[in-house]
N, C-alpha and C positions, 0 to 999 in steps of 0.2 A: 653622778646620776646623769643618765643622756638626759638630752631635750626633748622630749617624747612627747605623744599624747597622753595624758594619764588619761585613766576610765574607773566607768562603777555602775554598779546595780544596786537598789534602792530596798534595804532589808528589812528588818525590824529594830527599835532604837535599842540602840545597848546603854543609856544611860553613863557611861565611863569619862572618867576624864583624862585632859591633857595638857601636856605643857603648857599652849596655849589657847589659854578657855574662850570663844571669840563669842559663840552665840549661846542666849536664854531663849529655850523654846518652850510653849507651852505642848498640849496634849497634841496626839495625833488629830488629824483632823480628815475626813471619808470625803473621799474624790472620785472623779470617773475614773481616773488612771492608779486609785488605791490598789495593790495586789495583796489579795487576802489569802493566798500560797505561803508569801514570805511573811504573815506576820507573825510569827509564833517561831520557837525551836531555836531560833539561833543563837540568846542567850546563854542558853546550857551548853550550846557550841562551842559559843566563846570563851565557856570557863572549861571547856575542855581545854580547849586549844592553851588555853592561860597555864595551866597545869602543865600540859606537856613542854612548853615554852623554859620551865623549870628546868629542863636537861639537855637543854640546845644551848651550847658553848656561846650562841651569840646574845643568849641574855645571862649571860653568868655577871654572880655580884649583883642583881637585880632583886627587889623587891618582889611581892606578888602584886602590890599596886603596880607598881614601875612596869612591868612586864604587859598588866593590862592597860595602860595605859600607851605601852609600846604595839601591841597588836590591835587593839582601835585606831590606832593611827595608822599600819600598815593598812589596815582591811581597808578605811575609809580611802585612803589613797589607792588602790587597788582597785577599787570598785571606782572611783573617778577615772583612773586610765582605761580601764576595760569600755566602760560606758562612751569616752570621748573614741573610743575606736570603733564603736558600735556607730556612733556619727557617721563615721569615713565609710562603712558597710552598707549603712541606708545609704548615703550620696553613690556611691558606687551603682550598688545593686537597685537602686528604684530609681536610677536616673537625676536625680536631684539635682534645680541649677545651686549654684554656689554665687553671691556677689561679694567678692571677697577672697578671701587667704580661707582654705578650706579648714585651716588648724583652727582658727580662730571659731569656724560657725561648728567645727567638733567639740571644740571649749563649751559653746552656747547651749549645743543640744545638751550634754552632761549637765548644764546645771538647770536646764529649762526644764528639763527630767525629772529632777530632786525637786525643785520645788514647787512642783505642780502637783507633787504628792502630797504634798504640806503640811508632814510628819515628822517627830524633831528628831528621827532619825536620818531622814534626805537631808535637811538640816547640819545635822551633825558633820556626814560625810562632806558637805562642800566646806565649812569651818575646816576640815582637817585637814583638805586638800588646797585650801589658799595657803594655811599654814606651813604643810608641805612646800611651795613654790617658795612663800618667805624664808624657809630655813636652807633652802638650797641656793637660794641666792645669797644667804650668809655663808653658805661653806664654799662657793665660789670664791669669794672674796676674801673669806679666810688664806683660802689652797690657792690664791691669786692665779684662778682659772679665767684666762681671757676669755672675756664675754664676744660672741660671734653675731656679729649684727646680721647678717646677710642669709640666716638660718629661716627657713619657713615658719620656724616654729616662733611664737613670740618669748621680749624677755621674761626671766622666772620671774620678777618681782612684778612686771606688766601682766603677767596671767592672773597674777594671784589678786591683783585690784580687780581687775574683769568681771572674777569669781565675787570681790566682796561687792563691784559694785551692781551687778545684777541680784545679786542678793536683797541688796535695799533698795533698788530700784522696786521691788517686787514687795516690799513693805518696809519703809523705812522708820517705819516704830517699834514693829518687829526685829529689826537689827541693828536698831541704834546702837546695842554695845559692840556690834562686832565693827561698824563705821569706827566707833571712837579707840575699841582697840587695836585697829587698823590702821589710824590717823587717817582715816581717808578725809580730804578739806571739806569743808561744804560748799564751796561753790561746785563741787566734783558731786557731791551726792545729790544735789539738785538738779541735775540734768541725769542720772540712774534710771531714773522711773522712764525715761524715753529708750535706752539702752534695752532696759527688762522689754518694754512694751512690742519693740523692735524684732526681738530676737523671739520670746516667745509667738508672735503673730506668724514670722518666717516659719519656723520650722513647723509648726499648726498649720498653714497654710500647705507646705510643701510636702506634710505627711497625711495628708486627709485623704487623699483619693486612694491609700495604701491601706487602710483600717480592711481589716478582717470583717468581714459579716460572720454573723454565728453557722450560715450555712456552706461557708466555705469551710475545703479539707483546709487542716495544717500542716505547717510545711516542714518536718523534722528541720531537727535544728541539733546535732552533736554536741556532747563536752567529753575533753577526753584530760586527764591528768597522767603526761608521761613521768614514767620513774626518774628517781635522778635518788642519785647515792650523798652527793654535795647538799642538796636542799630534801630532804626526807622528810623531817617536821613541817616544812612549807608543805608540801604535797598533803602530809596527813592535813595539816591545817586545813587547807581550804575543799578539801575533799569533806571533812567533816561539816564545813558548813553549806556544803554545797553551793559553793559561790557559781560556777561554770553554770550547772542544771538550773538552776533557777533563772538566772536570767534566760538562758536559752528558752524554758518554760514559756517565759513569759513574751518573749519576742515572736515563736511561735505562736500563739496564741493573738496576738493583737496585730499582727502584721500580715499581707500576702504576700513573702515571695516569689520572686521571678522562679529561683532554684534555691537547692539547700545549701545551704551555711554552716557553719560549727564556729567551736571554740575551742583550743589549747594550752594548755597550761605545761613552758616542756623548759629546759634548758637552753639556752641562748647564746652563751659566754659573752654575755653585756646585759644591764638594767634595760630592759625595753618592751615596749609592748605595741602591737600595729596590726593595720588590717591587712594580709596578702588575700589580693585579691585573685592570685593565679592560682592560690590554693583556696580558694573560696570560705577561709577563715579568719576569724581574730587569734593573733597568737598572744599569749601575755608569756614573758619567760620569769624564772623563778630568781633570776638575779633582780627583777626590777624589786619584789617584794623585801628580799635580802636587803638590798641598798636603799629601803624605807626604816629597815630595823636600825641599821648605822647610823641612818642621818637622823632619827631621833631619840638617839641615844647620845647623840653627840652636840643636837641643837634645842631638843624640849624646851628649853629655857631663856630662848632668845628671844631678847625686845625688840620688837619691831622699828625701829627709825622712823620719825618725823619725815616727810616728803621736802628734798632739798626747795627754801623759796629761790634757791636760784635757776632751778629747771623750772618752777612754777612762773617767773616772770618770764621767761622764752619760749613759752609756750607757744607752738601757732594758734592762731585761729581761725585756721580755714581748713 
């Protein structure tokens, strides 16, 4: 899997589980930034999509648990890269300063996103998507794939505490379990709540003068799903849930752009997904989704690791 942004759009809960169960959330709970578009329909989606996943060669030998369990994790991971690239398209397109490594405050928007909804669907997707970064940091080290320090992007197992520790920074009674199945220390969760308070204040701050008034036009917004003969079921997948339109929906709708934007969902020949800003799109390719199917088919069931105490006592502190 490249080092990417992952991204997401923030749907309705699918209740499913997965390999690795991190968060207990309670009910949805009605925000300003609730979208009452996506709460509904996508359930019935997913058991579509579960159904037809039955005859796609890359769930074969699977369960029908197993399979939904594998497409909640693709979705949620999928909507976490889409989203963190929707980050890079606000910085772009509305000018936004950055203090900082730009990957990192697209990490922050994706999850400041999710859980400002405060729905144990937004919820869900960021659990699946730390889990994501843990299990491909296991298949790294498995396929003794040299880790590349000098990458913009940060490491896979550093995202994915990012991900747990803004989580509990943002209620850490609320995610006590996914802290402990995390192993994240507590001297580390005790300083979260500055993290969350940090990141949410930024991108709140840097996105306010961008909010839509109800009197202002909208600003189309495209989703387009190219064919591809390699990935068919993916296409129908997410066509079915309208993953692309909706969020596009909802970005038109709450934001003014400068000019229009889209989304595509096309072939790539690599796992990836990014903002081209000279095409004025997000592209997500259909290999990223694919190489979501493998790698949790191959790590569901991996233990998280205890945090080395010998990186813990060399820690800087400045």
């Amino acid at each position: 899997m490249m080092k990417i942004g992952r991204g997401s759009v923030w749907l309705v809960a699918l209740g499913l589980s997965t390999g690795i169960a991190f968060a207990q959330t309670g009910a949805p709970a009605a925000t300003e930034q609730s979208l009452p578009a996506l709460e509904g329909g996508l359930g019935a989606r997913m058991d579509a999509a579960v159904r037809e996943a039955a005859n796609d060669r890359r769930f074969g030998g699977q369960t029908e648990q197993q399979r939904r369990e594998s497409i909640a994790f693709v979705l949620g991971n999928v909507l976490f890269a889409t989203t963190h690239e929707v980050g890079h398209m606000l910085v772009s397109r509305m000018n936004l300063p950055v203090l900082g490594r730009e990957e990192d405050a697209a990490d922050a928007f994706a999850v400041v996103t999710a859980l400002k909804l405060g729905n144990a669907f937004s919820d869900r997707v960021l659990a699946e998507s730390a889990s994501g970064w843990f299990m491909s940091e296991a298949r790294d080290k498995r396929e003794k794939i040299k880790t590349i320090y000098y990458d913009e992007h940060g490491l896979d197992e550093k995202r994915a505490y990012n991900i747990v520790c803004l989580m509990v920074g943002s209620s850490s009674k609320k995610f006590a379990p996914l802290a402990d199945k995390t192993k994240l220390p507590d001297d580390r969760q005790k300083t979260c709540q500055f993290d969350w308070s940090n990141a949410s204040w930024s991108w709140e701050t840097a996105l306010t003068p961008h909010i839509r008034k109800p009197e202002q036009p909208k600003t189309q917004i495209t989703a387009v799903y190219a064919d591809s003969k390699e990935y068919e079921f993916l296409k129908r997948a997410f066509v079915q849930m309208r993953l692309l339109e909706t969020l596009a929906e909802h970005l038109s709708d709450r934001y003014v752009w400068p000019e229009p934007v889209g989304f595509e969902m096309t072939e790539c020949g690599e796992p990836n997904a990014r903002w081209a800003p000279t095409l004025h799109k997000v592209v997500v390719c259909y290999e990223l989704a694919a190489d979501f199917v493998d790698l949790h088919r191959g790590y569901a069931r991996y233990e998280i690791e205890p945090p080395s105490p010998k990186i813990a006592r060399n820690a800087k502190k400045y």
